[in-house]
C-alpha positions as CSV (number, residue, x, y, z in Angstrom):
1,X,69.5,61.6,46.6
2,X,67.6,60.8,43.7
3,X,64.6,59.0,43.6
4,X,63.6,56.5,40.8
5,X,59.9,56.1,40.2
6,X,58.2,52.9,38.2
7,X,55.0,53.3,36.5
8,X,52.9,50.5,35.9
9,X,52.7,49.8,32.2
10,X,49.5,47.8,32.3
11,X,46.9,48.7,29.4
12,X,43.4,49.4,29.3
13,X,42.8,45.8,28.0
14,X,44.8,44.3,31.4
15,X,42.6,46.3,33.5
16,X,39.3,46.1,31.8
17,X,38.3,42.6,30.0
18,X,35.5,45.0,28.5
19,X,38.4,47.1,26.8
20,X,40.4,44.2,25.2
21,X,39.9,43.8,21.1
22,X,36.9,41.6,20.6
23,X,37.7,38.5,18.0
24,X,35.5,36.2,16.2
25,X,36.1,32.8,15.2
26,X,33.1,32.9,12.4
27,X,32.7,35.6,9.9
28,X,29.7,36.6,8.2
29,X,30.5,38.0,4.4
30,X,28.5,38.6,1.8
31,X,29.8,37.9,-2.2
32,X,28.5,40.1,-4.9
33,X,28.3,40.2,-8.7
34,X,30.8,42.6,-9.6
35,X,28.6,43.8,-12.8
36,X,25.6,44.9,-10.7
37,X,24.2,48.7,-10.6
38,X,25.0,50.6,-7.4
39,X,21.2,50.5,-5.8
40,X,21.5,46.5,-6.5
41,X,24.8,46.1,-4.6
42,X,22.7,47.5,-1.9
43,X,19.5,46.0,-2.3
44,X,20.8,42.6,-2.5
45,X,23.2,42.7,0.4
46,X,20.5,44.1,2.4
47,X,18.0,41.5,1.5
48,X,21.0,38.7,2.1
49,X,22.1,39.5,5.5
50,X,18.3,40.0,6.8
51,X,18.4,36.2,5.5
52,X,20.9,35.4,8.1
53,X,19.7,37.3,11.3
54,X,16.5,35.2,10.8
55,X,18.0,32.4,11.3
56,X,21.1,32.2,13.4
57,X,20.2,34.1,16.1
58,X,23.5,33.8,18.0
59,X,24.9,36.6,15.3
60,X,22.5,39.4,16.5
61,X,23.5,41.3,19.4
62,X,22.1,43.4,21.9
63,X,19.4,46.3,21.2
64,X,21.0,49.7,21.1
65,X,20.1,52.6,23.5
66,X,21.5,56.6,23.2
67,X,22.1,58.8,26.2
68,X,18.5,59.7,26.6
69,X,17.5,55.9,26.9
70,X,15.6,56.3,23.4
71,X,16.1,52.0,22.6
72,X,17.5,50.9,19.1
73,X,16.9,47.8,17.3
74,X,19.7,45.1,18.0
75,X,22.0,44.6,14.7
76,X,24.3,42.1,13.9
77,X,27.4,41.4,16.5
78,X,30.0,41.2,14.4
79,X,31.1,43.2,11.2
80,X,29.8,42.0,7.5
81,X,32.7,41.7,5.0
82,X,31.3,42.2,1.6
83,X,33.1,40.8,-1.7
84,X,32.5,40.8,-5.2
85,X,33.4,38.7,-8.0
86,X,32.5,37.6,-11.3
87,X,29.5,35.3,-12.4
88,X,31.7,32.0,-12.3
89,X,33.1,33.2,-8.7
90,X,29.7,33.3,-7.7
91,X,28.7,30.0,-9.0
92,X,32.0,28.3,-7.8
93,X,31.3,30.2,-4.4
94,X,27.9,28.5,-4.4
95,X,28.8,25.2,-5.2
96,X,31.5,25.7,-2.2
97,X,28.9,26.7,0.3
98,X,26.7,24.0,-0.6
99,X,29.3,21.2,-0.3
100,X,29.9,22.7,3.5
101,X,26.5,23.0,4.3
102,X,27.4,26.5,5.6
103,X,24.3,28.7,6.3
104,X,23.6,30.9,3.4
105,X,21.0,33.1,1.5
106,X,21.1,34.0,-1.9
107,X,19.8,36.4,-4.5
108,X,19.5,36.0,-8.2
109,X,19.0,38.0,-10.7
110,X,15.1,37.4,-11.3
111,X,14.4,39.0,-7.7
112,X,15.1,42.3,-9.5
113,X,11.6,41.6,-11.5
114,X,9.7,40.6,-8.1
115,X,8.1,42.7,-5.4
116,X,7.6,40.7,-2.6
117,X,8.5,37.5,-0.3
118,X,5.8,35.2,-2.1
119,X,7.0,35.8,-5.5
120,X,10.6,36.2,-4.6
121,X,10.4,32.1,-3.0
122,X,8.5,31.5,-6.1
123,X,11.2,32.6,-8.7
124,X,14.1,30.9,-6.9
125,X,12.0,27.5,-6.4
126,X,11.3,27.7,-10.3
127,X,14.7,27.1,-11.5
128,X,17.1,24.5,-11.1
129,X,20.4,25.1,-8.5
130,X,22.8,24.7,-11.5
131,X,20.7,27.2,-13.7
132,X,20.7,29.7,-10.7
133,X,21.5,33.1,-12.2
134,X,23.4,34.5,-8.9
135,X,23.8,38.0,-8.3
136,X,24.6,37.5,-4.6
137,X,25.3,34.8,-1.4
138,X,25.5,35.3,2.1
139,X,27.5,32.9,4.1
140,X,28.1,32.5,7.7
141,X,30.4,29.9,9.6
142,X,34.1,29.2,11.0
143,X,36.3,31.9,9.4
144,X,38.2,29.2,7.7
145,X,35.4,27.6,6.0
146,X,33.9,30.9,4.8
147,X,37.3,31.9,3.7
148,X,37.3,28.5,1.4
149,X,34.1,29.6,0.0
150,X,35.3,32.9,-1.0
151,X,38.5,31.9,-2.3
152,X,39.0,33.7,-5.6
153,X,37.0,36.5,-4.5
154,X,37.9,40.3,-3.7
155,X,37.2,42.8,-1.1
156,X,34.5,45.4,-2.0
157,X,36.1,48.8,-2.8
């Protein structure tokens, strides 16, 4: 007589609600200018996303801790896509942004010449928002919206 045995087929995810893929419905990204030296890429998107941890604190997520309970500072809770485009795509990008009233941050090209937050504030409050030499925005919101605002723009290699 042979016997037939079933196995459950139920995942991980079914079991444990901690195991299942974790989705967003917002999306931070950063947009870069795609003529800037490696060290700026960094510097700016650094400086950009520090902009938006500041102030929307629902993006950060819980402090870290290793296996020997030595505590880590808590980072952002979702991933940071990071784009690039040209000068206009950063200017059309802005111009998008603004229009949505979407959180952003931005960097331009004179923070390169400052050293500190004072002088930074000061450069960008000097000039104009259509005379804004952008290097870099931040943007955070609905997926769809920030999607709009980067339309025309690539993924970072």
């Amino acid at each position: 007589m042979s016997t037939t045995s079933t196995t459950s087929t139920t995942s991980t995810h079914d079991a444990d609600p901690a195991a299942a893929p974790v989705r967003f419905d917002t999306k931070i990204a950063v947009l870069l200018r795609d003529d800037l030296e490696t060290w700026q890429r960094l510097n700016v998107t650094a400086f950009l996303v520090s902009g938006l941890g500041a102030q929307i604190p629902e993006v950060i997520g819980e402090p870290y801790e290793d296996a020997d309970a030595v505590g880590y500072l808590p980072m952002f809770r979702q991933p940071v896509l990071v784009f690039e485009g040209t000068k206009e795509t950063l200017t059309t990008a802005h111009a998008r942004v603004l229009s949505r009233a979407l959180p952003r941050a931005l960097f331009t090209s004179d923070l390169f010449a400052t050293g500190n937050d004072r002088d930074n504030r000061a450069a960008v409050r000097a000039v104009p928002t259509a005379d804004l030499d952008l290097v870099g925005l931040a943007v955070y919101g609905a997926k769809n919206a920030v999607d709009k605002v980067l339309k025309g723009a690539r993924m970072h290699p």
